[in-house]
Predicted model as a PDB file, atoms N, CA, C, CB and O in Angstrom, pLDDT in the B-factor column:
MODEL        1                                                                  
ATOM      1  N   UNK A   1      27.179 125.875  95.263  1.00 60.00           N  
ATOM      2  CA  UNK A   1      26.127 126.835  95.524  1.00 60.00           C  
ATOM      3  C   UNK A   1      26.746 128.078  96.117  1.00 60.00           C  
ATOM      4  CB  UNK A   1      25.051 126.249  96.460  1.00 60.00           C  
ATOM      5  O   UNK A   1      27.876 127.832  96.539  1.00 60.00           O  
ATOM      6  N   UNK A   2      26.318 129.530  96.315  1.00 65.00           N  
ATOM      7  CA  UNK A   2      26.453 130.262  96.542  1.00 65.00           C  
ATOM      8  C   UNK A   2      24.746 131.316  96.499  1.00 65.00           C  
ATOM      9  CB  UNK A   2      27.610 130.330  95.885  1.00 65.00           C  
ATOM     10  O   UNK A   2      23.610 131.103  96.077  1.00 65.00           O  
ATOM     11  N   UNK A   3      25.477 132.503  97.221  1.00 70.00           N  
ATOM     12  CA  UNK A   3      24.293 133.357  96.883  1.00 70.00           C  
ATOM     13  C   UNK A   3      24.996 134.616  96.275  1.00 70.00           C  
ATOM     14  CB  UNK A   3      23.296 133.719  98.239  1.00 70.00           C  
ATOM     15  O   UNK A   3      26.175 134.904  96.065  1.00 70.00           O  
ATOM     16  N   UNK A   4      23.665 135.323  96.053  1.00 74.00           N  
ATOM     17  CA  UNK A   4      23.880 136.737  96.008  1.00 74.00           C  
ATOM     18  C   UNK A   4      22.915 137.673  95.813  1.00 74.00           C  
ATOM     19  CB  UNK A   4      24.660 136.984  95.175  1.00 74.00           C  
ATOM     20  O   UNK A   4      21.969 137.469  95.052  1.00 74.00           O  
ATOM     21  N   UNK A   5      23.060 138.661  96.416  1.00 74.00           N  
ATOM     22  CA  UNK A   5      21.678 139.735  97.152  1.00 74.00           C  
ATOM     23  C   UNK A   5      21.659 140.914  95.709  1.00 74.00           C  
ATOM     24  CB  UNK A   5      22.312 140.878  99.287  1.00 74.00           C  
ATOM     25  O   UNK A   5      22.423 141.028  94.751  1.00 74.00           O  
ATOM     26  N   UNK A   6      20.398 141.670  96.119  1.00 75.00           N  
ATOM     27  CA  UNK A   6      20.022 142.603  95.013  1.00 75.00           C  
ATOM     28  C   UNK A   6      19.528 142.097  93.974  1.00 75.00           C  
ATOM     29  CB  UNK A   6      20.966 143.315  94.568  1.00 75.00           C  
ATOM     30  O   UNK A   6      19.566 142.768  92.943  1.00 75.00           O  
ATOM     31  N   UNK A   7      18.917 140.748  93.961  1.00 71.00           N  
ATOM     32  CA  UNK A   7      17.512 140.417  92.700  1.00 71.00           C  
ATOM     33  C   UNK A   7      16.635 140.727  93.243  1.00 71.00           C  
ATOM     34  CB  UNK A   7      17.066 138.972  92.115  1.00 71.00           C  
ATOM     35  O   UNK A   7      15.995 140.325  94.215  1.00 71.00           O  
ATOM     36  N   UNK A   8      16.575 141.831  92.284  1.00 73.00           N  
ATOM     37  CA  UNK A   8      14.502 142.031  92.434  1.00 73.00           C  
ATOM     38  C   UNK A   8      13.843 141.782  91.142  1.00 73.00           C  
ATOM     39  CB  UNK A   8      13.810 143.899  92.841  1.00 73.00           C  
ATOM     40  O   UNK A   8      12.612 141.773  91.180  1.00 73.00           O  
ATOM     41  N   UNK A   9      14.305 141.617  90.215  1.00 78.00           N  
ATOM     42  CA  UNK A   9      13.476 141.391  89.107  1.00 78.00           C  
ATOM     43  C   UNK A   9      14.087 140.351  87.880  1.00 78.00           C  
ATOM     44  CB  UNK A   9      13.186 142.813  88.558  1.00 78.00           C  
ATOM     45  O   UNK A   9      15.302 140.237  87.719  1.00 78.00           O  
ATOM     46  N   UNK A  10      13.139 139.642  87.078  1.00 83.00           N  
ATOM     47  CA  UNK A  10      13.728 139.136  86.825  1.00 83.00           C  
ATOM     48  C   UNK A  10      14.488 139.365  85.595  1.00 83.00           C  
ATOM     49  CB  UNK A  10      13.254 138.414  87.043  1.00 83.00           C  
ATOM     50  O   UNK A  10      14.595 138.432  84.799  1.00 83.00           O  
ATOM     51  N   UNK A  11      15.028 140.496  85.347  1.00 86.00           N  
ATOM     52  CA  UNK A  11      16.341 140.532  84.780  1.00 86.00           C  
ATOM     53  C   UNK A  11      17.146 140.866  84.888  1.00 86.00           C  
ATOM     54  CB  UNK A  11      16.540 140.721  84.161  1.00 86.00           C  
ATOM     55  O   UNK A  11      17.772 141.477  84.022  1.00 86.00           O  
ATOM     56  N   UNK A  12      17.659 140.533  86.436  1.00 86.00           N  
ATOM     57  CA  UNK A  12      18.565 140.320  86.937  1.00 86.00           C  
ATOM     58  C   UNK A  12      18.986 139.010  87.384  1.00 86.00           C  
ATOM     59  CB  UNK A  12      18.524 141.019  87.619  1.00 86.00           C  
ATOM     60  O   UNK A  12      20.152 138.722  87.650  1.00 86.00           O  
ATOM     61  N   UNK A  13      18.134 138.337  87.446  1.00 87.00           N  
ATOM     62  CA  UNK A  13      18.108 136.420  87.712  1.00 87.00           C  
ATOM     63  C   UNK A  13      18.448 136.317  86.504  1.00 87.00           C  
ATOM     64  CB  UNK A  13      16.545 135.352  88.135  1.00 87.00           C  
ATOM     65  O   UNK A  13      19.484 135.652  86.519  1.00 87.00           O  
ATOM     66  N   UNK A  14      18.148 136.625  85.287  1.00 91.00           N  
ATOM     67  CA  UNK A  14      18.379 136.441  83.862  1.00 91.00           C  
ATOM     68  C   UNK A  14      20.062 136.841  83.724  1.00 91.00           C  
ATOM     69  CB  UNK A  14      17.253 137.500  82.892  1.00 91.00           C  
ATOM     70  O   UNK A  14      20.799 135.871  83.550  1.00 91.00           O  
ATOM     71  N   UNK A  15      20.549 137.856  83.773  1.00 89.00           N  
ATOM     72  CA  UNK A  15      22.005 138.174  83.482  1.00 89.00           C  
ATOM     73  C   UNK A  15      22.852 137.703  84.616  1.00 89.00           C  
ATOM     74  CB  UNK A  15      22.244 139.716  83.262  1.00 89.00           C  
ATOM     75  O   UNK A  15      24.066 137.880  84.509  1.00 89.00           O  
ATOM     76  N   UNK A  16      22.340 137.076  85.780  1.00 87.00           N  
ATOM     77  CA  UNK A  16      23.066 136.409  86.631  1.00 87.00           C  
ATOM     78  C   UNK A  16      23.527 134.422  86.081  1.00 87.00           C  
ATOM     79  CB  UNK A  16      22.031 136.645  88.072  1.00 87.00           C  
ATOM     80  O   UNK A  16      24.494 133.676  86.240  1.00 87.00           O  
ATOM     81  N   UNK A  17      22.171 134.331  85.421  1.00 89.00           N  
ATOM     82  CA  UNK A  17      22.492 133.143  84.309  1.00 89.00           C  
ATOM     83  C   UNK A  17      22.885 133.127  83.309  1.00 89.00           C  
ATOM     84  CB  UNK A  17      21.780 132.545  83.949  1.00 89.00           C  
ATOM     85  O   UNK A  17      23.381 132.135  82.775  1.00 89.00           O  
ATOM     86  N   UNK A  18      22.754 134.292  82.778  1.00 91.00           N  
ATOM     87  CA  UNK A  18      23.799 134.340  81.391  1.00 91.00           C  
ATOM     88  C   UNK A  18      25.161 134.180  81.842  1.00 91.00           C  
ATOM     89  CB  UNK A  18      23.773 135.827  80.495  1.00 91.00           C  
ATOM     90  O   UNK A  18      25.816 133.182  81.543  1.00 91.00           O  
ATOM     91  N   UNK A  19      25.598 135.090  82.524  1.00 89.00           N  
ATOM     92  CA  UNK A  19      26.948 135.790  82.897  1.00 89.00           C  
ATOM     93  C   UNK A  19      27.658 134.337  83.248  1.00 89.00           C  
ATOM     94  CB  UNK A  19      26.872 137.095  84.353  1.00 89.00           C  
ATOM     95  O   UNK A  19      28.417 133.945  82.362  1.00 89.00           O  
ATOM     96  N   UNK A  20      27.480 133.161  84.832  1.00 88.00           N  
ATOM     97  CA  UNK A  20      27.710 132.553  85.268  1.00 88.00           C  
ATOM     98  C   UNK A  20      27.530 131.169  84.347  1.00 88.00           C  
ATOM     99  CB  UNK A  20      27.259 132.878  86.262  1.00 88.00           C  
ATOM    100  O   UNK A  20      28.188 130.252  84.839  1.00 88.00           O  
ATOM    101  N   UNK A  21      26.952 130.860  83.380  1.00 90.00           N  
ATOM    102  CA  UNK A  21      26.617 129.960  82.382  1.00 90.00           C  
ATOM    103  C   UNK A  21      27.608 130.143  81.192  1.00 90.00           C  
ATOM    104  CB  UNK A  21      25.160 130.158  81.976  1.00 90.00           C  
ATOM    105  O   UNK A  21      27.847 129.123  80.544  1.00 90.00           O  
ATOM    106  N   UNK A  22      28.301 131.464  80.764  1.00 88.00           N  
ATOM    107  CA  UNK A  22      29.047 131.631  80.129  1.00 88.00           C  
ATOM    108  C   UNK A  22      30.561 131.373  80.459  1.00 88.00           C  
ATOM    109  CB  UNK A  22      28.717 132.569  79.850  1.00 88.00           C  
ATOM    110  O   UNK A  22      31.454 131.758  79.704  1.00 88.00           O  
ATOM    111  N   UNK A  23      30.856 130.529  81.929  1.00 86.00           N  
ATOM    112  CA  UNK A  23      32.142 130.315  82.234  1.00 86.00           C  
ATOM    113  C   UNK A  23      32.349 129.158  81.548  1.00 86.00           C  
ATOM    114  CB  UNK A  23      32.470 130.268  83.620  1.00 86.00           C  
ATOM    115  O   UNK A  23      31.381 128.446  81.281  1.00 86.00           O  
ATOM    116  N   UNK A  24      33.997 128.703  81.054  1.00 83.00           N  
ATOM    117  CA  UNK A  24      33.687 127.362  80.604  1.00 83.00           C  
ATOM    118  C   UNK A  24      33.373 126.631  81.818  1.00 83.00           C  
ATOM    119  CB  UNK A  24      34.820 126.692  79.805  1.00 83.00           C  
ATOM    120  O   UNK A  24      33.397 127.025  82.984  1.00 83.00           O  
ATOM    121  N   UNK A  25      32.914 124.892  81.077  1.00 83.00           N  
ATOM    122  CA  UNK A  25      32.380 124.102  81.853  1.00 83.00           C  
ATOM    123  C   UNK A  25      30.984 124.193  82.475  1.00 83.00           C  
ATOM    124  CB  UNK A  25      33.159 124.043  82.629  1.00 83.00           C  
ATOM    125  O   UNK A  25      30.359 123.155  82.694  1.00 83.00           O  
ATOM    126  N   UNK A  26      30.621 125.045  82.682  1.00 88.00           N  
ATOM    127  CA  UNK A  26      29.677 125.047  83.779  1.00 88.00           C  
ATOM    128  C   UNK A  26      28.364 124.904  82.551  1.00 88.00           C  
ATOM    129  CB  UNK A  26      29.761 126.641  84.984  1.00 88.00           C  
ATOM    130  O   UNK A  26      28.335 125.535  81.495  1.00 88.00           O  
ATOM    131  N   UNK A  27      27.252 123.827  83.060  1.00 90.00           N  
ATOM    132  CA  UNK A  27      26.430 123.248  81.835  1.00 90.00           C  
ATOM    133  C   UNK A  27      25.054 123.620  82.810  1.00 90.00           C  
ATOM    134  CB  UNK A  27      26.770 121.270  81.255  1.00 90.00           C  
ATOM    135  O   UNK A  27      24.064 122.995  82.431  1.00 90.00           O  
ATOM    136  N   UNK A  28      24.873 124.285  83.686  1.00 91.00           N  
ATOM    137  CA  UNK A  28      23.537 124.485  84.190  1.00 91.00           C  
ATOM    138  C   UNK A  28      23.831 125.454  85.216  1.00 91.00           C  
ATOM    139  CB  UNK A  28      22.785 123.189  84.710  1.00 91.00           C  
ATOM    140  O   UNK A  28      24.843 125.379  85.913  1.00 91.00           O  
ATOM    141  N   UNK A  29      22.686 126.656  85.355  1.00 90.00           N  
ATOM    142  CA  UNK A  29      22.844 127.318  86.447  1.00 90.00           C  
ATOM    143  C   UNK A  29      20.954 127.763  86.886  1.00 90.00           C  
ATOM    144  CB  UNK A  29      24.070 128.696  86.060  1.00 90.00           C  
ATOM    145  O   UNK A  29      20.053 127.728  86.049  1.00 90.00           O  
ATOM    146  N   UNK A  30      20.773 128.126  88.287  1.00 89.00           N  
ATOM    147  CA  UNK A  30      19.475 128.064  89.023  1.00 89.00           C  
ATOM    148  C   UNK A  30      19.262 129.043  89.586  1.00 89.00           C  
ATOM    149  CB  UNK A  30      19.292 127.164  89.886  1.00 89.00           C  
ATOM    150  O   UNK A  30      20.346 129.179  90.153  1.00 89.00           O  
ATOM    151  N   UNK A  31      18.456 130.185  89.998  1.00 88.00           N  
ATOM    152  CA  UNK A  31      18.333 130.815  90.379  1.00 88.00           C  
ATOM    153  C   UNK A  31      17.570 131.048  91.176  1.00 88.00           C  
ATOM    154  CB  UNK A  31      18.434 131.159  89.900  1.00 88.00           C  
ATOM    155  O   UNK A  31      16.477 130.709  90.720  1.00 88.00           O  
ATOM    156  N   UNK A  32      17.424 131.579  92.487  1.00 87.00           N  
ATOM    157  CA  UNK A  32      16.179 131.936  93.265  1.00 87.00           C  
ATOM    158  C   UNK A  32      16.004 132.921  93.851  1.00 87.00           C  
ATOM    159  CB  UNK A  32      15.891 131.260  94.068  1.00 87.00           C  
ATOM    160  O   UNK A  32      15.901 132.932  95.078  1.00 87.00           O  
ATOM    161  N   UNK A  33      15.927 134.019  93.086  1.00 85.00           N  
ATOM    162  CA  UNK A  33      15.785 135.411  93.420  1.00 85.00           C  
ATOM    163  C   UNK A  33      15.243 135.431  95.111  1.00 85.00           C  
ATOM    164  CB  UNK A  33      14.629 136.156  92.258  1.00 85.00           C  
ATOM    165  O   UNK A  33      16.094 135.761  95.936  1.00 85.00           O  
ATOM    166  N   UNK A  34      14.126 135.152  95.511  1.00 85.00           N  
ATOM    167  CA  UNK A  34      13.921 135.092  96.769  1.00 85.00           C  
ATOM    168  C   UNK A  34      14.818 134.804  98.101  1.00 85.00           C  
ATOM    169  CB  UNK A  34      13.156 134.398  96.698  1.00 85.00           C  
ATOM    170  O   UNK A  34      14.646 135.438  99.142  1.00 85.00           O  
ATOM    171  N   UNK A  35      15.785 133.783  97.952  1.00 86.00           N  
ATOM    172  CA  UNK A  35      16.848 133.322  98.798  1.00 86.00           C  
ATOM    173  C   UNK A  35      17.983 133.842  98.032  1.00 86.00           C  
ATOM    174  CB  UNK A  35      16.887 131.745  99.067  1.00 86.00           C  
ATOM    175  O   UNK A  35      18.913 133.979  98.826  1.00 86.00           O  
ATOM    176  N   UNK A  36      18.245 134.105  97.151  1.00 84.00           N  
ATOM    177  CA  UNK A  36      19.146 134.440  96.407  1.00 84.00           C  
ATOM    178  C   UNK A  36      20.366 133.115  96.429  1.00 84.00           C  
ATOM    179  CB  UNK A  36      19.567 135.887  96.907  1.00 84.00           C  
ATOM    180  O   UNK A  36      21.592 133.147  96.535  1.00 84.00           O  
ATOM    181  N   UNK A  37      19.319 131.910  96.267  1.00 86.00           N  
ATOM    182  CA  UNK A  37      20.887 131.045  96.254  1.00 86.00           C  
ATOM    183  C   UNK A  37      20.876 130.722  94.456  1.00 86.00           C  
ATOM    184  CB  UNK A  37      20.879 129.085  97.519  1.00 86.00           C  
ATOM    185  O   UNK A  37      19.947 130.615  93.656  1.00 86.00           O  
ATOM    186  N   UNK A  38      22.165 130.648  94.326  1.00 87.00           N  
ATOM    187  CA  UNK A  38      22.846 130.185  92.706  1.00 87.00           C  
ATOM    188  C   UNK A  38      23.193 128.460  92.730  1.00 87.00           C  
ATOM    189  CB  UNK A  38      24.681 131.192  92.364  1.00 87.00           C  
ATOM    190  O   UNK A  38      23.980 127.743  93.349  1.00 87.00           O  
ATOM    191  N   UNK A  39      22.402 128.306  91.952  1.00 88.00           N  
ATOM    192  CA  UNK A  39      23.358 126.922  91.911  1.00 88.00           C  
ATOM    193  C   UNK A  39      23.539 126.656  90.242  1.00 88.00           C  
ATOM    194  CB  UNK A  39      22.464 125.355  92.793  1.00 88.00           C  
ATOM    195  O   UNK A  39      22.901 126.939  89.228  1.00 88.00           O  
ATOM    196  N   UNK A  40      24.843 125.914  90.586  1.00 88.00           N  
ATOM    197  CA  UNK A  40      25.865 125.740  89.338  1.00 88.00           C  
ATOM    198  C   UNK A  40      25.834 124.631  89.276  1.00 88.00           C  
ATOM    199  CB  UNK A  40      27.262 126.182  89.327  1.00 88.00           C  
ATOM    200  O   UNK A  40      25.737 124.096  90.380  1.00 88.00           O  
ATOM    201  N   UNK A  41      25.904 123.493  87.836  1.00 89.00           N  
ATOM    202  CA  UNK A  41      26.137 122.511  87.702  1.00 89.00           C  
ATOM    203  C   UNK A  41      27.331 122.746  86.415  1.00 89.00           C  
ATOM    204  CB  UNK A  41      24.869 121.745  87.607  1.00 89.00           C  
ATOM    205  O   UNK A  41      27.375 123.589  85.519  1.00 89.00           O  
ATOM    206  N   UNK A  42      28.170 121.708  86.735  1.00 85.00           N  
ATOM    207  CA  UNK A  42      29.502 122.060  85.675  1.00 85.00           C  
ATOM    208  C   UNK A  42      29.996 120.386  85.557  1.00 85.00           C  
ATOM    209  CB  UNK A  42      31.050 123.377  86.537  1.00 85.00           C  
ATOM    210  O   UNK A  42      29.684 119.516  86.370  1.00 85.00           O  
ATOM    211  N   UNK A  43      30.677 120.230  84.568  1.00 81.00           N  
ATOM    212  CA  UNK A  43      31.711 119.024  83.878  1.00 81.00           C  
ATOM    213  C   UNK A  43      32.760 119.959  84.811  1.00 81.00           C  
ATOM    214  CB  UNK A  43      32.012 118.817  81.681  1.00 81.00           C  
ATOM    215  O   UNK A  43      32.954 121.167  84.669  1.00 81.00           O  
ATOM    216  N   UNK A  44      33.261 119.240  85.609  1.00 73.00           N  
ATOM    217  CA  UNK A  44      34.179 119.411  86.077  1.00 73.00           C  
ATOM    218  C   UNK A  44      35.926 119.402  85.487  1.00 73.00           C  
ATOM    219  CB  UNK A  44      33.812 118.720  86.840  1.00 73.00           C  
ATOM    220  O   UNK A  44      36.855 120.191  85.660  1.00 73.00           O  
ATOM    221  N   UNK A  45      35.840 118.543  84.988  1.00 68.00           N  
ATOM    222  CA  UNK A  45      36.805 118.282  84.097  1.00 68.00           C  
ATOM    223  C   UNK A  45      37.083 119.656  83.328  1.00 68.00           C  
ATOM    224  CB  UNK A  45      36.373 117.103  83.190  1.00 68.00           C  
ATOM    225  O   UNK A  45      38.107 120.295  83.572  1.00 68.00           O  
ATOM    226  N   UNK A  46      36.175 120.075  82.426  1.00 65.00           N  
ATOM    227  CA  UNK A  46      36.349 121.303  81.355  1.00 65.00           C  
ATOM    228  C   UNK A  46      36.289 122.242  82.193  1.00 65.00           C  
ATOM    229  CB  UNK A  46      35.296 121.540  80.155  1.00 65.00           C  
ATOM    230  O   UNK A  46      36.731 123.274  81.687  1.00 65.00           O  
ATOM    231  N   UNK A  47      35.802 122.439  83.699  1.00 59.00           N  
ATOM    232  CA  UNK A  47      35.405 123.363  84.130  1.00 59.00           C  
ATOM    233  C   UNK A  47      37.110 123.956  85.047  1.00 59.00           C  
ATOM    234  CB  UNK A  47      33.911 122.928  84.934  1.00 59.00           C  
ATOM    235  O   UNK A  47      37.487 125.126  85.107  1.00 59.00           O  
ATOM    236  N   UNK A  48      37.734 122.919  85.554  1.00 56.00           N  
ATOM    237  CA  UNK A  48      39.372 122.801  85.612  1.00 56.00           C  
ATOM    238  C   UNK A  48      40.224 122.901  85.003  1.00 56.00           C  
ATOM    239  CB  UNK A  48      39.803 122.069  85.820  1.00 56.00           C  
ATOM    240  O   UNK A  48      41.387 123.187  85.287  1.00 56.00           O  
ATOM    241  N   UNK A  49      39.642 122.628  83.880  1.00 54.00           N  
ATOM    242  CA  UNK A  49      41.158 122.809  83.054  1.00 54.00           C  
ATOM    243  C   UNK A  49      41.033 124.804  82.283  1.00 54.00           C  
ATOM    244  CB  UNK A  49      41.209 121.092  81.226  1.00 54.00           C  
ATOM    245  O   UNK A  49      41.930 125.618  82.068  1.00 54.00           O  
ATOM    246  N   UNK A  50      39.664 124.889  82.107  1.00 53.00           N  
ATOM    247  CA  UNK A  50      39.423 126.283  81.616  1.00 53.00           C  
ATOM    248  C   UNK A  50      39.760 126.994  82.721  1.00 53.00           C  
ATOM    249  CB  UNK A  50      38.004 126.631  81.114  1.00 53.00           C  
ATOM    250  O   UNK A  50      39.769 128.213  82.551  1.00 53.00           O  
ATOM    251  N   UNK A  51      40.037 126.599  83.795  1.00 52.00           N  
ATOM    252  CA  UNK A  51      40.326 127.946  84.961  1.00 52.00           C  
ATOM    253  C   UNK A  51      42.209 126.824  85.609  1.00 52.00           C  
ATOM    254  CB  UNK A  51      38.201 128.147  86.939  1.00 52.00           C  
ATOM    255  O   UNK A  51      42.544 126.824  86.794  1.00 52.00           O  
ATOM    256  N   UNK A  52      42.619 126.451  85.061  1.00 49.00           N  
ATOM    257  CA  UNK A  52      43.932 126.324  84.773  1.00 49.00           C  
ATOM    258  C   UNK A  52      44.387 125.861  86.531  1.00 49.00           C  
ATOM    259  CB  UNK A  52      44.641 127.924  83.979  1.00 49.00           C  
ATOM    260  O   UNK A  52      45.393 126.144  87.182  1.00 49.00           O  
ATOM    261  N   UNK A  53      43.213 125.083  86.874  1.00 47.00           N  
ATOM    262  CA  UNK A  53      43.172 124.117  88.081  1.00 47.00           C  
ATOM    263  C   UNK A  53      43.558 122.705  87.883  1.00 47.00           C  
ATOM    264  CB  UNK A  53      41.836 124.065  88.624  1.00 47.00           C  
ATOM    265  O   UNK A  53      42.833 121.932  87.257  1.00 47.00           O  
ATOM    266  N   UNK A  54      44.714 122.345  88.416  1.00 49.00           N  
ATOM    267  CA  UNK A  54      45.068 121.086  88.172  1.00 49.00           C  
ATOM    268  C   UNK A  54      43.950 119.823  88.445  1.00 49.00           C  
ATOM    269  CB  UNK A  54      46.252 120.950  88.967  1.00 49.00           C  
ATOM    270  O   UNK A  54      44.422 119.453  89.521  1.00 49.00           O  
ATOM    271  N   UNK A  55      42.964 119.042  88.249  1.00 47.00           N  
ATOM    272  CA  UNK A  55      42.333 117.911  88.810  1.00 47.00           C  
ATOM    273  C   UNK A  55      42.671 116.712  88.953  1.00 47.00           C  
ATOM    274  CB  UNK A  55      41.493 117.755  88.388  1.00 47.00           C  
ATOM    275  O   UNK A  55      43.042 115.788  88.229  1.00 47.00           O  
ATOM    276  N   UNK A  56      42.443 116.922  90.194  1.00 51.00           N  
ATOM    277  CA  UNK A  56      43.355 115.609  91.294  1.00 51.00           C  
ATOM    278  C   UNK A  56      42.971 113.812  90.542  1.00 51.00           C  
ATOM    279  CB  UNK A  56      42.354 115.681  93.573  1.00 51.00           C  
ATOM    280  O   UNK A  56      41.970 113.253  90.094  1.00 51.00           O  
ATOM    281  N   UNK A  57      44.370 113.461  90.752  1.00 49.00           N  
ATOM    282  CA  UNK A  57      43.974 112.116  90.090  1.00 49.00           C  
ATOM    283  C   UNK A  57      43.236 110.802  90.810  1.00 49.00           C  
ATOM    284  CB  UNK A  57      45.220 111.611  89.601  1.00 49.00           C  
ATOM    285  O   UNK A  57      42.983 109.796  90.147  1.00 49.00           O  
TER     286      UNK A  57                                                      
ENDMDL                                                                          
END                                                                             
């Protein structure tokens, strides 16, 4: 999870899910313009190896 400030409308919650949904791995993202928290759901696996992070055995 994370946040981030400056949604006021929603198309900006919209290109904050495109943008962050377009990393590999990552298979779900949430938005709540009001709190501004993000949440990410990802395969971890694809989501490590596309950002060239070793995952621990």
């Amino acid at each position: 999870m994370t946040t981030a400030t400056g949604m006021t409308c929603g198309h900006r919650v919209s290109s904050v899910k495109e943008e962050v949904g377009e990393v590999p791995g990552v298979t779900g993202v949430e938005v709540d313009p009001a709190t501004g928290l993000v949440t990410v759901e990802s395969d971890m696996n694809r989501l490590l190896t596309a950002t060239h992070v070793p995952f621990p055995a």
